[in-house]
C-alpha positions in Angstrom: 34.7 -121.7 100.3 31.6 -122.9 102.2 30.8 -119.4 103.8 31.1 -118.0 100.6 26.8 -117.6 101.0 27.0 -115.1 104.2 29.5 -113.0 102.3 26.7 -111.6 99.7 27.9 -109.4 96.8 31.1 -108.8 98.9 32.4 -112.0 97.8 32.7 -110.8 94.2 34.8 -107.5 93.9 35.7 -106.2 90.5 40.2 -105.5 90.5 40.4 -102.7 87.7 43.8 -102.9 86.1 45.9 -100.2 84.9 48.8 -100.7 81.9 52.0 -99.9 84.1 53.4 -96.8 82.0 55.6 -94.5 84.0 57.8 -93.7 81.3 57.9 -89.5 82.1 59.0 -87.5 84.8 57.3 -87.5 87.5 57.3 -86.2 91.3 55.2 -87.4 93.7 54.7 -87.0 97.7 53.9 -90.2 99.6 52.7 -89.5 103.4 52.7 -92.7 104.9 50.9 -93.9 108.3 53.9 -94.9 110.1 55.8 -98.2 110.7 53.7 -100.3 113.1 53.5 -103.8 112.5 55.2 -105.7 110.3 53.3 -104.7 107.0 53.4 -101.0 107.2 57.6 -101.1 107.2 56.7 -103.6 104.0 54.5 -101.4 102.1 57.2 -98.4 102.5 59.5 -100.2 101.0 57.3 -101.6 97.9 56.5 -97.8 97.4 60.4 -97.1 97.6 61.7 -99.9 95.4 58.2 -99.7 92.8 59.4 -95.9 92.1 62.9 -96.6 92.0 62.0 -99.4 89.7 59.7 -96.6 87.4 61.7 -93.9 87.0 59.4 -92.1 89.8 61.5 -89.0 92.2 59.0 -90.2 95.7 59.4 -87.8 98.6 58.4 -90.1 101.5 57.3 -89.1 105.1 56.3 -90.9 107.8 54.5 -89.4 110.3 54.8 -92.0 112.8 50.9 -92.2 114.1 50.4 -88.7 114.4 48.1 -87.0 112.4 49.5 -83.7 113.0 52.9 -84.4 111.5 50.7 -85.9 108.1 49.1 -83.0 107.6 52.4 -81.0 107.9 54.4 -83.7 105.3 51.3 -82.9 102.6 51.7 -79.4 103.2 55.5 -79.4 102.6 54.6 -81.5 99.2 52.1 -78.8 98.5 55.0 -76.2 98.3 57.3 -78.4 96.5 54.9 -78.2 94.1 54.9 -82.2 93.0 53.2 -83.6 90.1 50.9 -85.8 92.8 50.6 -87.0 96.6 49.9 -90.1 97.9 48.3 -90.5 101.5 47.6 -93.5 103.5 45.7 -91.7 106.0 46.2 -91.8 109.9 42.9 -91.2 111.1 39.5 -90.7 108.8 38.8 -87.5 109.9 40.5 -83.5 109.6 41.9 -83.6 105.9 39.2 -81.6 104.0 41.4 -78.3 104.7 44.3 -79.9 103.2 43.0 -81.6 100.3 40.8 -78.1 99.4 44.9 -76.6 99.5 46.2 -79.6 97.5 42.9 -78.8 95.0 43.5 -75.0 94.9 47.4 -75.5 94.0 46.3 -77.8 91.1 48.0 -80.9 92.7 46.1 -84.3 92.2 45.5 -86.5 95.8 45.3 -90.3 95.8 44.6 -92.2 98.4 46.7 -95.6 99.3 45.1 -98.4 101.7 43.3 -96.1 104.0 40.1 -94.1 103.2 39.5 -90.4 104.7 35.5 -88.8 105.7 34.4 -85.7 103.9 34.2 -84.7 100.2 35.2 -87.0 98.1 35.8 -85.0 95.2 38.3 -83.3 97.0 40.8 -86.7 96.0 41.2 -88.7 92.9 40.6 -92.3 93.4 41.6 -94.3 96.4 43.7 -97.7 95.6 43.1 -100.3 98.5 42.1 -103.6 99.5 38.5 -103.9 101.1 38.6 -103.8 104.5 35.1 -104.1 105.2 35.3 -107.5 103.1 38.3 -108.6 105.3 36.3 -108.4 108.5 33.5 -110.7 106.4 36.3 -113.0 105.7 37.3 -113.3 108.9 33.9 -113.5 110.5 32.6 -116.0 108.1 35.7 -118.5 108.7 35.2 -117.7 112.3 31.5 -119.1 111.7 32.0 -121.8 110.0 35.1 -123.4 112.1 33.3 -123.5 115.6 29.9 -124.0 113.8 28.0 -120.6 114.7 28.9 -121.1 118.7 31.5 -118.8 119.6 32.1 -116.4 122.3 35.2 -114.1 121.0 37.5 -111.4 122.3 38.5 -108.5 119.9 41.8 -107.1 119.5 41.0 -103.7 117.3 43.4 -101.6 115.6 44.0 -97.6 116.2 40.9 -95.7 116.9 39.7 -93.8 114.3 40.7 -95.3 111.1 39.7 -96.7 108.5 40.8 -100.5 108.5 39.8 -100.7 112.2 36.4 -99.3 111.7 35.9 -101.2 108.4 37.1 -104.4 109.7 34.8 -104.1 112.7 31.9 -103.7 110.9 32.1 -106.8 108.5 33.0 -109.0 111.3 30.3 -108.3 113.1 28.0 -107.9 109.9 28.4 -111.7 109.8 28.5 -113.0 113.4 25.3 -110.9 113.7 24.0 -113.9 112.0 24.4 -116.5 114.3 22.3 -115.8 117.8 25.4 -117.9 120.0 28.3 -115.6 117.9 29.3 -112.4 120.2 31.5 -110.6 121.2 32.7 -110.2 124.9 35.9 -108.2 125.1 36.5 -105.9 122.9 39.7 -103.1 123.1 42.6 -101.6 120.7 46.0 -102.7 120.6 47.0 -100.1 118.0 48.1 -102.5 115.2 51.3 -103.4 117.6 52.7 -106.5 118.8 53.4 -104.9 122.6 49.7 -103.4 122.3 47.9 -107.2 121.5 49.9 -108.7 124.2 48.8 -106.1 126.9 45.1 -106.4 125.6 45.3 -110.1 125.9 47.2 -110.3 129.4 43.9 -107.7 130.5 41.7 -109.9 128.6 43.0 -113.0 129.9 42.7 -111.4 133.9 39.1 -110.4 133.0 37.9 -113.6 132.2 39.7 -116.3 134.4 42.0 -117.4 131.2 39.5 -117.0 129.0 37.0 -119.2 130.2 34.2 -119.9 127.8 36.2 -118.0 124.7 36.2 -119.8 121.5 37.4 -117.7 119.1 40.5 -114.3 118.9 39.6 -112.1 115.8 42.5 -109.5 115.8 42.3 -106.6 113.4 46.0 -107.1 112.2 48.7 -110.2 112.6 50.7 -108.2 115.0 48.2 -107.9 117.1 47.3 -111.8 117.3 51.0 -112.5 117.5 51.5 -110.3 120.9 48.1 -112.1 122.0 49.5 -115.3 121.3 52.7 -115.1 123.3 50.6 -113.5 126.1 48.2 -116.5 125.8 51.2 -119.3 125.9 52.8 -117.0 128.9 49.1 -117.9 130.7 49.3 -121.5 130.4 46.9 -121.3 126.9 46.9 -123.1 123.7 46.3 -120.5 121.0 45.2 -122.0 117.5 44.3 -125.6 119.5 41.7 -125.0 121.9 40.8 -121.0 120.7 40.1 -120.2 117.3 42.9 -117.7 116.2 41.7 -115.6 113.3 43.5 -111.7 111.8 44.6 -109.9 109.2 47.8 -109.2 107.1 49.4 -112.7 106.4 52.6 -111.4 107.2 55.6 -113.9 107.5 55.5 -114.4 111.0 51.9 -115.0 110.8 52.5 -117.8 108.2 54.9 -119.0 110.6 52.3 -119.7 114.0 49.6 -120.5 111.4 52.1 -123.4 110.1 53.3 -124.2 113.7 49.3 -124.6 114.6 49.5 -121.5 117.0 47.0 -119.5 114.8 44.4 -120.9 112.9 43.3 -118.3 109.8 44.7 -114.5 108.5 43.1 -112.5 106.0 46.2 -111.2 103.4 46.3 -108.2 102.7 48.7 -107.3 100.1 51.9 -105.4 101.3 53.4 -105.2 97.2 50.6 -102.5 96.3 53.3 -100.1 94.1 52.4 -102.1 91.2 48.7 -101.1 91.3 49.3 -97.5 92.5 52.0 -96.1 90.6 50.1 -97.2 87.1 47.0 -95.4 88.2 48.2 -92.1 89.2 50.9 -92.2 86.4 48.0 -92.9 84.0 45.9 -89.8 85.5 48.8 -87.2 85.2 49.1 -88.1 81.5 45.5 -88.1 80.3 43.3 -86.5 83.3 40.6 -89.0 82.6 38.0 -90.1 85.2 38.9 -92.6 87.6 36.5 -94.3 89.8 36.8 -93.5 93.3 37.8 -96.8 94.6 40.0 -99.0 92.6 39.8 -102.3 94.4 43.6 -104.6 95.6 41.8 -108.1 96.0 42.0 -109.9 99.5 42.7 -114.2 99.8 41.9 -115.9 103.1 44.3 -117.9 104.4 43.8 -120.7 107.1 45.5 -124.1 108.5 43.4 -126.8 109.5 40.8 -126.2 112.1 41.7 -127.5 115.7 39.2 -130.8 115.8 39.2 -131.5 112.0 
């Protein structure tokens, strides 16, 4: 890739892989996010199908956004006394309590996509993509299609964690680059297809149809794909004269990026069960040190660039 150079070290991220092995018995406790989008309901049912595929008894909650009902499904694991629990974190903040109960009751924590604040001895390893690198990804395609000159809107995922925080950060760690790259509108849609579209109808109201925006960087695809019907309700022509760049690569993403209605999407990989069953399987059988993040790799995926 040509923007490869304002990517850094970030560019080059090291995928440890684990011999899949879950040939015991085993128990473990997933708490998932919820089922917003189109990829969260797709990573459930990896982590359903990897286990049932493993051998693996998986006690799965959903807690449905709240982080209250979270912290209630790890406590209920906590007393069933499983082998290990899985979380993919609501919100970065309030799980040191929890995780010091999951420590005290001997029960190993790993965490899956999302990353928490706090001690992080208090978990095992967390198994994820790089978030902060998707939002470099995004940025640095963003950059390189409109040539450094781009006023953008922001479509940002639930406040508070981790992908919307990270993702935010590595965008604007490369725009920062380029003096006529900024942002001008930025809110959250919560990762939802009905929350892009309201952002972008209030965007769209805010700025006279988006007059002088170049580019849409949404923090997931369902996001972009609510913006995108919002913009074609308005008259607009997403992914031919705006620059229509997210995350996820979920199927209907590949479908408006090969209809020309978006231009670019960051995947991030939904079939993660094969890279985290291995590694906490691995850890209950020999209890050896893991490093704290175990890196999923991330591919950019983009359609030809309106003009080219």
């Amino acid at each position: 890739m040509k923007f490869a150079k304002w990517l850094g070290g970030a560019a080059v991220a090291a995928t440890l892989a684990f011999a899949a092995s879950s040939a015991f018995a085993v128990t473990i406790g997933f708490s998932q996010v919820g089922d917003e989008g189109d990829w969260r309901p797709a990573f459930s049912k990896d982590m359903q199908d990897e286990a049932k595929k493993e051998g693996i008894d998986l006690k799965f909650a959903d807690a449905q956004g709240k982080e209250e009902d979270q912290l209630k499904a790890v406590r209920a694991f906590i007393a069933q006394k499983v082998d290990a629990i899985i979380i993919a974190p609501v919100v970065t903040t309030g799980w040191s309590q929890v995780l010091e109960e999951a420590k005290k009751a001997g029960i190993p924590v790993f965490l899956a996509d999302r990353d928490v604040e706090g001690d992080k001895s208090l978990f095992v390893a967390r198994i994820s993509a790089d978030f902060n690198l998707e939002g470099k990804l995004a940025g640095a395609w963003l950059a390189q299609a409109s040539k450094g000159n781009c006023k953008i809107v922001e479509l940002q995922g639930t406040v508070g964690s981790a992908p919307a925080i990270e993702r935010k950060k590595g965008f604007e760690a490369i725009i920062s680059q380029f003096p006529e790259m900024k942002i001008i509108k930025s809110q959250s849609g919560n990762f939802t297809t009905d929350g892009g579209k309201k952002v972008m109808e209030a965007f769209i109201k805010a700025t006279d149809n988006l007059k002088g925006v170049c580019g849409v960087f949404a923090h997931n695809d369902n996001m972009q794909l609510g913006a995108i019907q919002a913009m074609k309700e308005a008259g607009l022509k997403p992914g031919k004269d705006f620059l229509m760049v997210s995350v996820d690569y979920v199927p209907a993403m590949k479908e408006a990026l090969a209809a020309g209605d978006a231009n670019a999407s960051v995947e991030l990989r939904s079939a993660i069960g094969k890279y985290i069953y291995p590694v906490v399987t691995d850890y209950l059988k020999d209890k050896k040190e893991l490093p704290k993040w175990i890196v999923i790799p991330s591919d950019l995926h983009a359609s030809a660039t309106p003009g080219n």
